[in-house]
N, C-alpha and C positions, 0 to 999 in steps of 0.2 A: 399354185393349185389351191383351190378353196378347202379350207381346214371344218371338220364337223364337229362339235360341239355336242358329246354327247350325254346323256344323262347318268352324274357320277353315280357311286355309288358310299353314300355318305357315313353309312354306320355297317360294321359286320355283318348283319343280319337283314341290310334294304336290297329286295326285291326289285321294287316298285315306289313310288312317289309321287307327290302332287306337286306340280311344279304354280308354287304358290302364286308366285308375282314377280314379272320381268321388269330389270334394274336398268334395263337399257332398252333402247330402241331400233329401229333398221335404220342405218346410216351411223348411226352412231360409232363414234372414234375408242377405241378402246386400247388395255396398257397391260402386261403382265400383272396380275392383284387386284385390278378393277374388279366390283363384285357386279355379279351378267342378272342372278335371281336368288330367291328366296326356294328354298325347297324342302315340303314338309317330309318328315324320313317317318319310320315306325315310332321313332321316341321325341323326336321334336323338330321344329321350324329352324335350318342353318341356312348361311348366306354361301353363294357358289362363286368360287373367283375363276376369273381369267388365266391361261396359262399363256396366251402368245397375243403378241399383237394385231390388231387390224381394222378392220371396220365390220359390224353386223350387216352382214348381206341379207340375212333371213331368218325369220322369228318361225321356226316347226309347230312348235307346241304352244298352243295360245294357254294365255295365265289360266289359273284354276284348273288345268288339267287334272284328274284325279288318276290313280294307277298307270301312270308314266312308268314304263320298265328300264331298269337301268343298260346301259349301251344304246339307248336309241337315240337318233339324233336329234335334239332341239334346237338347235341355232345352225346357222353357216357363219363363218366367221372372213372374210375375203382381207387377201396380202396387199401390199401394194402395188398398185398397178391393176390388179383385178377389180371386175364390176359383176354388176348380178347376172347380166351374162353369160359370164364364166361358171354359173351354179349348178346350170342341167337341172336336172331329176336327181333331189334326197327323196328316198324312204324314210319314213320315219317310223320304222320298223327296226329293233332289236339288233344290235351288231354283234359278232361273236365277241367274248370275252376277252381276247387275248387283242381286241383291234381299241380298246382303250377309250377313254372317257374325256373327250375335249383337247387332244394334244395332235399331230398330224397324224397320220394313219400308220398304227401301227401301236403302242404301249398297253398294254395291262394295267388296271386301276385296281387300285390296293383302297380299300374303308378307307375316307379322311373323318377329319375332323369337320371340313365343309367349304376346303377349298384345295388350293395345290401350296408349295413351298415357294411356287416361281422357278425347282428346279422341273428339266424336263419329266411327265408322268409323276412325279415323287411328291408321296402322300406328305400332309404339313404333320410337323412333330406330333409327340404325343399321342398319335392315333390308331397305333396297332396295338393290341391287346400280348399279353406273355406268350398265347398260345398260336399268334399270329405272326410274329416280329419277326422284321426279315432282318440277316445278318446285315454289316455296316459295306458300302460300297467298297469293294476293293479297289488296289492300288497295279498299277503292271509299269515299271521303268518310271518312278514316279508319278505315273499320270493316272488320273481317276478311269475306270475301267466302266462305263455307263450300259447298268442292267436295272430292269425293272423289280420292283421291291418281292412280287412275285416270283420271278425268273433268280434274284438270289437267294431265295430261302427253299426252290426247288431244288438248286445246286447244292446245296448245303446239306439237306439232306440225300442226297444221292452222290454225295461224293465227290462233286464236278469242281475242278478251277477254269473257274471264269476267264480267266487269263486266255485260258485254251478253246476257247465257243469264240466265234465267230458272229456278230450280232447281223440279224437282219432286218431292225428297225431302222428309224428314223435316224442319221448320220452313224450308224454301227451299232445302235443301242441291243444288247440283250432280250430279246423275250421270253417268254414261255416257251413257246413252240421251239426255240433253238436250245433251252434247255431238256427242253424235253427229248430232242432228237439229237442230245450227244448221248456218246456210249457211258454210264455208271460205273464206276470201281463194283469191282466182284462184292458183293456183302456174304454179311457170317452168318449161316442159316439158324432159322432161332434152334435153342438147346432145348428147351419148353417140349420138344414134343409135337405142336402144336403146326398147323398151317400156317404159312405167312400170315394171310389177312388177320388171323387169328390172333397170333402174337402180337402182331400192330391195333388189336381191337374192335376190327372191323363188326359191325352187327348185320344182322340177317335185314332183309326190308319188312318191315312190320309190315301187319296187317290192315287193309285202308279203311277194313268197316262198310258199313252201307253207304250208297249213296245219298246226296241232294234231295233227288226226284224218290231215291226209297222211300227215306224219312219221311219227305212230307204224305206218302201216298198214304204212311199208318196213320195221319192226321186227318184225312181228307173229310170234310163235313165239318169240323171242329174248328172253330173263330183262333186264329194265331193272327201274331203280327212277323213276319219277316226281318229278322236283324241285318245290315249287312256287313261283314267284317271289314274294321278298318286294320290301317295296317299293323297298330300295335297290338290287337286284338289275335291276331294272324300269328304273328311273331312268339306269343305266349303261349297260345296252343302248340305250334313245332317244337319251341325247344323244351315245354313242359312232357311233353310226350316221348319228345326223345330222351331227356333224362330219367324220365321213370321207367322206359322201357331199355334204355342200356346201363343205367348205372344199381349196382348192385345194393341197393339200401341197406340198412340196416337202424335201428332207434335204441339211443337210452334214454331214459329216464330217471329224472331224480327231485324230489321234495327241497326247495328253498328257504329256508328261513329269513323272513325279511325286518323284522321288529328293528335290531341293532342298525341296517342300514337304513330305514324311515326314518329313526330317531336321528343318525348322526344325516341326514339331507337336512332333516328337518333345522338342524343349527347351521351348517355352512349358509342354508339359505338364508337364516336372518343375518347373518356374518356380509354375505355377497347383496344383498339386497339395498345396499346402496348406490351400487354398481351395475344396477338394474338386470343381474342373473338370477335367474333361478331354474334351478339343475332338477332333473328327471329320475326318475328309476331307470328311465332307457339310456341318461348318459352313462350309467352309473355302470349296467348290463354291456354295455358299448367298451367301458374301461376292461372292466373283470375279463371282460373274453381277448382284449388283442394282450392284456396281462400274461393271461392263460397259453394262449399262443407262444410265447415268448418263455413261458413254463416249461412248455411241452411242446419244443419245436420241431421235432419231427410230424407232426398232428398239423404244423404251420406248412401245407402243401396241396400242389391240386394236380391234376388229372392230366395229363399233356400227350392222349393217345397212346406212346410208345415206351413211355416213358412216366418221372413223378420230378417236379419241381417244387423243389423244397426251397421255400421263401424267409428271408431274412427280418424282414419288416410284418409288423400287426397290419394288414389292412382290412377293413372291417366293412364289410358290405351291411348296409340296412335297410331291407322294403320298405317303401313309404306307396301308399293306395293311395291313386289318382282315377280322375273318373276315367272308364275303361280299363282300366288296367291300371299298374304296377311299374317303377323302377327299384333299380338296387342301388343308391350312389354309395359309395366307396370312400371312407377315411381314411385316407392315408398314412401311415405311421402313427398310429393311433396308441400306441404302446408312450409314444414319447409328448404325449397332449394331455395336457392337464384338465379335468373334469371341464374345467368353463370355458377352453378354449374348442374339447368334443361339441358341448352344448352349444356354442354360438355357430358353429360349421355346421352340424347335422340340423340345426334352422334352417340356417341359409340356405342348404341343400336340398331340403325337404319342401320350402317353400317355390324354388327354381323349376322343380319335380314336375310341381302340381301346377306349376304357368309354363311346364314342358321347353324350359332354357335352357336343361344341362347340358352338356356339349360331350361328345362320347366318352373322351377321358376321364370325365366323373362318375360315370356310371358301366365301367368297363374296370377289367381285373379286379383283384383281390384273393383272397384263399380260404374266407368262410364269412357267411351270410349270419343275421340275424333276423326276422320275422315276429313281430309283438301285434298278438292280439289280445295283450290283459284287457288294454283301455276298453276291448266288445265287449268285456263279461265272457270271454271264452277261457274256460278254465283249462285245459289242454288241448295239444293238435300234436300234428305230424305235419312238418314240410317239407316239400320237396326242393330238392337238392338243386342248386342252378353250376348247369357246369361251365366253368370246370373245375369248382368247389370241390373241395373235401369236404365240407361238413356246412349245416345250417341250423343253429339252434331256434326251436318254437318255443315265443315263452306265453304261457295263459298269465290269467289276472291273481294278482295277492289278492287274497282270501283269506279268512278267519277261521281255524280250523283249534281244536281238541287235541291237542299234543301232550305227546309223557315226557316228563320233563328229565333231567341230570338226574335228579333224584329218586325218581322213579314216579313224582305226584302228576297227576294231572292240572296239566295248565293252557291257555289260549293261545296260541300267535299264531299270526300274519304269513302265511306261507304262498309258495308261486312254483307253481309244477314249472316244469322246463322239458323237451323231447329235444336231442341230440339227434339228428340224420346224417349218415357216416356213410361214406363211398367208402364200402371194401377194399376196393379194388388201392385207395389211399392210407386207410386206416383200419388198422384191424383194432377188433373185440377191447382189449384190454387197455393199446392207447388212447382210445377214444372213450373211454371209462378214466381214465387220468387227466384228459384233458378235460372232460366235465368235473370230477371232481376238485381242479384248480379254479374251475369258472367258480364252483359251489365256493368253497373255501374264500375265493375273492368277494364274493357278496355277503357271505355271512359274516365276514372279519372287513369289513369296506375301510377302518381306517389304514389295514395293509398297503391297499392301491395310492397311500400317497405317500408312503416311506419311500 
């Protein structure tokens, strides 16, 4: 039976896609890993591989397609023995969720990275987020027990062994639908008080606001130009919206003294500057904070719906503005990278950003953000929270200000407001007050961060 090839869905958050440029052609001989197209996602251009073998019977979606929806089918892919013939009538209309992305009919697609592992349906490493991750394939009489990545992190939460579900996919496989439709272990009703949804954090559906055709009616006679949203455009307005209207803010605030850390950059860089480094206030803010973390680890945690995961590792999200929009790529273990090794990474990463190459495991996970706008001349802000953050520190520009000094005299330095944004719901009043006060403490005392 001719296999549909449908439109993955390549980052958390795609929708929809433009399916950039086809890597192959009809007739064409094809291998598990074979890469089929290029497909633009909300945050950059990834290559889409082959799950099965065959020949391309049929090209759906001609190149440049723009707003391609994920599950729809773009290719036919025919077995052996089969010819175009054998194709009928594809729609190349939306399939339900649960009938899968390029494998025979039937798997659930889980975000990849931007292609498959070559095992059946199973996303390629690396590519589920902490707040995504399905538990590890289980085992039943030694033998691998085949559910979709989907289908076991629904069991998992609902209590189910897999062992006991009956798959109804493609040679027994797991899906959705069959986890869904076994019966759950009784659960413990929450203690809270609270309604189910409620406990689990459910939110109300917000308010949609005016429409389109409102909007522009209040413009009507007045010269505008029409923007149209692309997809990362799209993607920044939902989840900024949603985090500000579900997650519980809160700000602190606190005065930096920067003199002692300028001066001491100021020598490591003629020190390193043979070695063609030179180090930033941002790597420097980069150190202090996954330092701080590692201070005040309970503060090292984020949001997980039902629950709080409390992380071991510094990993340091950092905005970088690219045109249209923003990503956050992620340092990993930033606690245990030394000043020049942050600074040649958060290059590299910043520069891949903004020619849109990161590949989603670089700019997925972490447990607190940074956002610098000193370099604008913007002397303070507030930012918002990207969940599933605990916290994101805004830092404005060092500035020259009139301070009272030890002694009581007045004297000049270099200071840099900073705003703390704290998820209640992860951090209350007072740790989040320690955990700034460790970040302060690491930047005023900067030759701390290399004891």
């Amino acid at each position: 039976m001719p296999i549909e090839i449908l439109m993955p869905a390549l980052s958390p958050t795609m929708e929809e896609g433009t399916l950039a440029k086809w890597l192959v052609k009809e007739g064409d001989e094809v291998s598990s890993g074979d890469l089929l197209a290029e497909i633009e996602t909300d945050k950059a251009t990834m290559e889409f591989e082959a799950v099965d073998e065959g020949k391309i019977g049929k090209l759906l979606v001609e190149e440049g397609s723009e707003g391609v929806k994920v599950n729809t089918p773009i290719a036919v892919l025919l077995e052996e023995g089969e010819s175009a013939d054998d194709i009928g009538d594809v729609s190349a209309e939306p399939k339900p969720a649960d009938e899968g992305t390029g494998t025979k009919p039937g798997p659930e697609k889980e975000p990849t990275t931007g292609g498959y592992s070559g095992e059946e349906g199973a996303p390629a490493s690396g590519a589920e987020t902490s707040d995504t991750k399905a538990p590890a394939a289980p085992e039943k009489d030694g033998k691998r027990i085949f559910a979709s990545p989907l289908a076991r992190r629904i069991a998992a939460e609902k209590g189910l062994d897999l062992a006991q579900i009956e798959g109804s996919g493609p040679r027994g496989r797991i899906v959705k639908a069959d986890v869904e439709a076994a019966k759950p272990k009784a659960a413990s009703a929450p203690t809270t008080g609270e309604a189910p949804d409620q406990a689990r954090g459910a939110e109300k559906p917000a308010a949609t606001g005016p429409s389109a055709s409102q909007v522009a009616a209040m413009y009507e006679g007045r010269e505008f130009e029409e923007m149209k949203l692309d997809g990362m455009r799209k993607t920044i307005a939902a989840r900024l919206t949603e985090a500000k209207q579900s997650i519980p803010h809160f700000y602190l605030r606190r005065d930096i003294r920067l003199d002692a850390l300028l001066k001491f950059r100021g020598q490591l860089n003629k020190e390193l500057d043979a070695r063609g480094v030179k180090l930033s206030v941002n790597d420097f803010i980069i150190k202090a904070c996954a330092l701080a973390l590692q201070s005040v680890p309970d503060a090292n945690a984020v949001w997980a719906g039902d629950r709080i995961l409390k992380l071991r590792p510094s990993d340091v999200a950092v905005a970088v503005a690219i045109e249209g929009g923003l990503f956050t790529p992620v340092l990993k273990d930033a606690e245990m990278k030394s000043l020049s090794a942050l600074s040649a990474e958060m290059k590299d990463l910043a520069t891949r950003a903004r020619d849109r190459k990161l590949a989603p495991h670089e700019y997925q996970g972490g447990s607190f953000a940074i956002s610098n706008l000193g370099m604008f001349g913007i002397d303070n802000f507030d930012a918002v929270i990207n969940p599933p953050h605990g916290a994101i520190l805004a830092v404005g520009a060092g500035v020259k200000k009139p301070v009272v000094g030890a002694d009581g005299e007045l004297t000049v330095a270099t200071v840099m407001s900073v705003t703390l944004s704290v998820d209640h719901r992860v951090i209350d009043g007072a740790l989040g007050a320690e955990l700034l006060e460790q970040i302060v403490q690491n930047l005023e005392n900067p030759m701390v961060m290399l004891a």
